[in-house]
C-alpha positions in Angstrom: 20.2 3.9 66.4 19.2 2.6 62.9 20.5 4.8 60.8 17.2 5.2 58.2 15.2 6.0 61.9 18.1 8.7 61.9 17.2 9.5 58.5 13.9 10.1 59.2 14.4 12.2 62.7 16.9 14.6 60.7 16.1 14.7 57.6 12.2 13.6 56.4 10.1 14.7 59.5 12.1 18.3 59.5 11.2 18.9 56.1 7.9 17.8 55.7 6.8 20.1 58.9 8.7 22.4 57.2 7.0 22.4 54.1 3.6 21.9 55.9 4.4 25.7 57.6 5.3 26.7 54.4 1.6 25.8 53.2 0.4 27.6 55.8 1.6 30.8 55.5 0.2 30.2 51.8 -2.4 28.2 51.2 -3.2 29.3 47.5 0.5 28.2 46.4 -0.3 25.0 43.7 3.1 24.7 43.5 3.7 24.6 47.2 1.1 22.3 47.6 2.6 19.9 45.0 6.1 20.1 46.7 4.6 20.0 50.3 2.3 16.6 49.4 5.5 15.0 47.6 7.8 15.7 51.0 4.4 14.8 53.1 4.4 11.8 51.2 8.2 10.7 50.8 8.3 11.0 54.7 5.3 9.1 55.9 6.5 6.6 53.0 10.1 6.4 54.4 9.1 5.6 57.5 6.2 2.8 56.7 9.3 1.2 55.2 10.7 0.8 58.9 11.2 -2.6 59.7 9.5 -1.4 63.3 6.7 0.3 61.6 5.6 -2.1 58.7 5.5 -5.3 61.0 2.9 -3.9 63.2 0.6 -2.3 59.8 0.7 -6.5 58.8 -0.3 -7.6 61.9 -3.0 -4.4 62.4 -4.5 -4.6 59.1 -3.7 -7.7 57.3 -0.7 -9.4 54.9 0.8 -7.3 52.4 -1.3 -4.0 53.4 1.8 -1.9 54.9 3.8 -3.0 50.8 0.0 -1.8 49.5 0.2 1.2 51.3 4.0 1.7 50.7 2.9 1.4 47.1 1.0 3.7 47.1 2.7 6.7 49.0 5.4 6.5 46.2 3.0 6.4 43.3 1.8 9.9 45.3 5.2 11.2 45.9 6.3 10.9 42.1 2.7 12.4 40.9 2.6 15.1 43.6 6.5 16.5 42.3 5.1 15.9 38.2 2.2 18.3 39.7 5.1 20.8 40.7 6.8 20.7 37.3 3.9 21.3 35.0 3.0 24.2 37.2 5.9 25.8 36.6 6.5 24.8 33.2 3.3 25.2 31.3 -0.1 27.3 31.5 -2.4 26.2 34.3 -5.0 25.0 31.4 -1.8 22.6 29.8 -0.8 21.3 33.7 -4.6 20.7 34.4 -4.8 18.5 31.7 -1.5 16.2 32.4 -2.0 16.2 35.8 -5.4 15.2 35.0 -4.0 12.4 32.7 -1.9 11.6 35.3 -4.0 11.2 37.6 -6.2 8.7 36.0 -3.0 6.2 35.4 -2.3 6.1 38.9 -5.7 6.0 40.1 -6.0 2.6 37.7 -3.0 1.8 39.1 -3.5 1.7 42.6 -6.8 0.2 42.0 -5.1 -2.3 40.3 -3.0 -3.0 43.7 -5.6 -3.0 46.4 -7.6 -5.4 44.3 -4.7 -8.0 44.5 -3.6 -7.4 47.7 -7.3 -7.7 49.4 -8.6 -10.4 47.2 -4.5 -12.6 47.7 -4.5 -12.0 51.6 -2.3 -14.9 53.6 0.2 -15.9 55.5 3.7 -15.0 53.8 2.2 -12.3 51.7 4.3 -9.3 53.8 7.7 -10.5 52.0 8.1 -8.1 48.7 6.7 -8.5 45.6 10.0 -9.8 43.6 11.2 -11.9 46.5 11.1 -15.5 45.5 9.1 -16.7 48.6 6.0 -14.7 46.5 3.3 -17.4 45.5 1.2 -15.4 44.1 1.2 -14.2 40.5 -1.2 -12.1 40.0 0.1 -9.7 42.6 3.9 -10.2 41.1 2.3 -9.1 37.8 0.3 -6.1 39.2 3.1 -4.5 41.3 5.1 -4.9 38.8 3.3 -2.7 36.6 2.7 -0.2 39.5 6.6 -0.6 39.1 7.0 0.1 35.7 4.8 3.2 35.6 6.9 4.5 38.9 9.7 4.5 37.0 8.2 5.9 34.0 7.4 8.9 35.9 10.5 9.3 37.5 12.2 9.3 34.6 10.0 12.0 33.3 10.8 13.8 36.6 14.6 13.3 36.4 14.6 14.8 32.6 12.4 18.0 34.2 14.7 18.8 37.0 18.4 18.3 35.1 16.4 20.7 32.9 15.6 23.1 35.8 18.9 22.8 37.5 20.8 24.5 34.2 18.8 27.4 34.6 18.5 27.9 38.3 20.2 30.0 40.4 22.7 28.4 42.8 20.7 27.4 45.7 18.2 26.1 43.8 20.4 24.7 41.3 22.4 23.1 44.2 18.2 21.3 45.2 17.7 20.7 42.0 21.0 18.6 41.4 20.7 16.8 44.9 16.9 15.9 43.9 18.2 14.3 40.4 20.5 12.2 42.2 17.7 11.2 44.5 15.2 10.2 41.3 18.5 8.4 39.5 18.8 5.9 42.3 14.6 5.0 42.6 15.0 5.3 39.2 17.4 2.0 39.0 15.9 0.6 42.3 12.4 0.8 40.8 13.4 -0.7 37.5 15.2 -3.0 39.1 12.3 -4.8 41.0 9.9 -6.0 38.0 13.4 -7.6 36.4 14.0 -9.0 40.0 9.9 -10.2 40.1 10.7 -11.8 36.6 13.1 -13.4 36.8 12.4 -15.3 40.6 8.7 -15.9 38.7 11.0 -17.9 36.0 13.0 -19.7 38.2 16.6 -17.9 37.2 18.7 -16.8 40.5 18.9 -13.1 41.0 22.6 -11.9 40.6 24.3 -11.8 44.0 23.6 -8.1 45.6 20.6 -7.6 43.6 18.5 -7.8 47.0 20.8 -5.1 48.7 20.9 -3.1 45.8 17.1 -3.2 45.4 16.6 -2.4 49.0 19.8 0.1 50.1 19.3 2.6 47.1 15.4 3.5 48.2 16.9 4.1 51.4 19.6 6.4 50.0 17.8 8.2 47.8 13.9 9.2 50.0 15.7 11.2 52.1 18.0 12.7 49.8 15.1 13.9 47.5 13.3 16.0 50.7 16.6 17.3 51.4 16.7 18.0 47.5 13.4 19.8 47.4 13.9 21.5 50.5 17.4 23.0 50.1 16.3 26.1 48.8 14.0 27.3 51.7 16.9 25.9 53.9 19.7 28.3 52.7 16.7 31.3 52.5 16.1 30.2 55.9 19.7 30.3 57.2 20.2 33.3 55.4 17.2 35.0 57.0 18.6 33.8 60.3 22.1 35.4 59.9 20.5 38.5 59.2 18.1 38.5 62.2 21.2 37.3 64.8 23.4 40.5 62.9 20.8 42.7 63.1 20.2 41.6 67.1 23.6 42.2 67.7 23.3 46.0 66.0 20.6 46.6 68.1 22.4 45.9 70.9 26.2 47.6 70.5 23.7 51.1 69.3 22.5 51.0 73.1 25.5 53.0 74.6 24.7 55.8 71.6 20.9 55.5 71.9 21.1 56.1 75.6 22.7 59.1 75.4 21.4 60.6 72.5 17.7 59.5 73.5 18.3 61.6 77.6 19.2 64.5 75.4 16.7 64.3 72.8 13.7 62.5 73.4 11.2 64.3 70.8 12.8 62.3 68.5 11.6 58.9 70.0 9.8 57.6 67.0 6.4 56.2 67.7 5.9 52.9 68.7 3.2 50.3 67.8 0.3 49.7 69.7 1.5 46.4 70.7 3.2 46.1 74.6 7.3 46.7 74.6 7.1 43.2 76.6 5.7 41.3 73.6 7.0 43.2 70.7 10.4 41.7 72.3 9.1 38.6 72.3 8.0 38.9 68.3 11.3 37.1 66.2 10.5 39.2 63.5 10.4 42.5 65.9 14.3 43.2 65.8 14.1 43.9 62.3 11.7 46.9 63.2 13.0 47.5 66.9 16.4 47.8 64.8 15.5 50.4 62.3 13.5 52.4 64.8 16.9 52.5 66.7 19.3 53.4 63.6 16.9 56.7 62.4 17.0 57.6 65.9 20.2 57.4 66.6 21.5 59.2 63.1 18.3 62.1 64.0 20.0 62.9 67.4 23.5 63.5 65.8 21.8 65.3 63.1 20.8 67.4 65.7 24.3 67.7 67.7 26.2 67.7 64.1 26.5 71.9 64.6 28.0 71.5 67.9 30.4 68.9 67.0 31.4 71.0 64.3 31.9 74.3 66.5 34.3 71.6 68.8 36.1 71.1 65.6 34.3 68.0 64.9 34.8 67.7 61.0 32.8 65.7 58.6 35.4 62.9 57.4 36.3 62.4 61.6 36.6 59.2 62.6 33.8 57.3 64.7 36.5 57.8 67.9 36.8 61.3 67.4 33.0 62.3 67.2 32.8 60.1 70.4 35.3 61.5 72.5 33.7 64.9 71.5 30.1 64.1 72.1 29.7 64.7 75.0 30.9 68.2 75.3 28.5 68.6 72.2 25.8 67.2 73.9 26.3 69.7 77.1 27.0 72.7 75.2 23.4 71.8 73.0 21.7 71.7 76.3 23.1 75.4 77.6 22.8 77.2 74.2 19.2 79.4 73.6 20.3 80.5 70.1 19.0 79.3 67.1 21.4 75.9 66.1 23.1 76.4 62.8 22.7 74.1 59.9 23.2 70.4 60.5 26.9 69.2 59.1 27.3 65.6 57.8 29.0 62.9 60.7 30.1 59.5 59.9 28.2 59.2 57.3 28.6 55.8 55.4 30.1 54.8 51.9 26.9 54.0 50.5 23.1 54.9 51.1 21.9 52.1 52.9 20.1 51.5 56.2 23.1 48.9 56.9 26.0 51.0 56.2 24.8 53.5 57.9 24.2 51.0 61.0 28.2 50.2 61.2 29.2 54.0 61.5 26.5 54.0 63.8 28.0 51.1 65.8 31.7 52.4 65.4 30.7 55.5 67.1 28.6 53.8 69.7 31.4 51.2 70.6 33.9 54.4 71.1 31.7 56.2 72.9 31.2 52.9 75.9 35.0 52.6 75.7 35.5 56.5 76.6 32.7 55.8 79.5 
């Protein structure tokens, strides 16, 4: 398989429905719109640029209309990530402006474009802009300045995110750094092309691997800026995911414990939502609740056993495997005793005060107790 289709499958598609969620979940986000259009963008771009996708746009809508539209995606990408910047750099009245000013170059601009490509349609027009098999001047000259101001932003871009990335934290530092590699390469491909255009339009013979250059670094450096911007909510996704599947696998070494401490105690079930037990297990998010809902019940019912532990000799610094082997001779001498229960004593309590910590004692004790079944 082509490895820019593989590019696109892995990398582009991914993170543009990513981003697209993202939106989603918050729609008032400006700055998640701007970074969500630039990835929307950048992939729809990438893949117009697919030898397999641009022939049929020529043939479907006319010569030169799938480089028009190629165009103009980019001139969108570039504005779409300056949109991002200013809102997080300035005051939405300072950003509204620029963007505004913005907006209005690359609005001439792409005028500019469609005018030549519509009015210079014909055969032998799909070849690109700089080639020297380009008759037609106008067009040379036009894209070239689409060219010009491409890189022009881009540079602006590139200076904004090496600023960003020296005072970012590490993930997004690490985004930040792989999306200034990504705007250094268009940077020099982009440049490169109105040189190129010139120079063909002059007569003088490119330089041998200026084609390849112009043509390889694009395709290098598209998919490396969505992976750029969407680095960040990668590793925040990952590291969400790690502490769902650790959290999962809590939830299920506590059921030995839970078991027995829920037969003997069941008043202190806590109560469950109104939702069905079949689809709050069906919810992703639901072992993060099913999970704490299993900790506090499983640390009330040794609360509640703690004084007959203790009267077994059960101390407060015993092991996990020592409360175990002893809870259930606690458990049957709390079910025979009518007397008042003394005081609650202090088991396996954890190092610090955290829902976590507390979890692994839990666990220890619950793994001891299923080996001593």
């Amino acid at each position: 398989m082509n490895v820019r289709i593989v590019a696109a499958l892995v990398v582009l598609l991914p993170a543009a429905l990513w981003k697209m969620y993202q939106l989603y979940k918050a729609p008032r986000d400006r700055s998640l719109f701007a970074v969500t259009a630039c990835v929307v963008c950048t992939a729809v771009s990438f893949c117009l640029g697919l030898p397999s996708v641009r022939q049929p746009v020529d043939a479907t809508l006319g010569p030169g209309m799938a480089q028009l539209i190629l165009t103009v995606l980019r001139l969108d990408t570039v504005y779409w990530l300056m949109c991002f910047y200013l809102n997080s750099s300035t005051d939405r009245q300072r950003a509204r402006r620029r963007a505004l000013r913005e907006g209005v170059l690359v609005g001439l601009t792409v005028v500019g474009i469609t005018w030549a490509t519509l009015k210079n349609q014909q055969e032998g027009y799909g070849s690109p802009y700089w080639a020297p098999g380009m008759p037609v001047a106008e067009v040379t000259v036009l894209f070239s300045v689409a060219d010009l101001y491409l890189a022009y932003a881009l540079g602006v871009v590139l200076l904004w995110t090496c600023r960003f990335a020296r005072m970012s934290t590490r993930s997004t530092a690490t985004g930040l750094q792989l999306t200034a590699v990504s705007l250094s390469l268009l940077t020099v491909a982009v440049a490169l092309r109105p040189l190129a255009a010139m120079m063909t339009r002059t007569g003088i013979s490119l330089p041998p691997g200026t084609s390849q250059t112009i043509t390889v670094l694009p395709a290098l450096a598209w998919p490396l800026l969505a992976a750029g911007l969407s680095y960040p909510s990668i590793v925040t996704r990952l590291t969400t995911l790690h502490l769902w599947w650790h959290r999962r696998e809590s939830y299920r070494k506590l059921r030995p414990l839970w078991t027995t401490l829920h037969c003997s105690f069941p008043e202190n079930a806590l109560k469950r939502t109104a939702d069905s037990p079949w689809g709050e297990a069906l919810r992703v998010r639901s072992i993060h609740r099913r999970y704490y809902r299993r900790v506090i019940e499983c640390r009330d019912g040794l609360v509640t056993v703690s004084p007959y532990l203790a009267m077994l000799g059960v101390t407060e610094s015993a092991s996990p495997e020592a409360v175990a082997r002893v809870l259930p001779a606690a458990l049957r001498a709390c079910a025979i005793d009518t007397a008042e229960a003394s005081p609650a004593v202090g088991m396996v309590l954890p190092a610090d005060n955290s829902l976590d910590a507390d979890a692994r004692q839990l666990v220890a004790v619950s793994q001891a107790l299923e080996a001593e079944q």
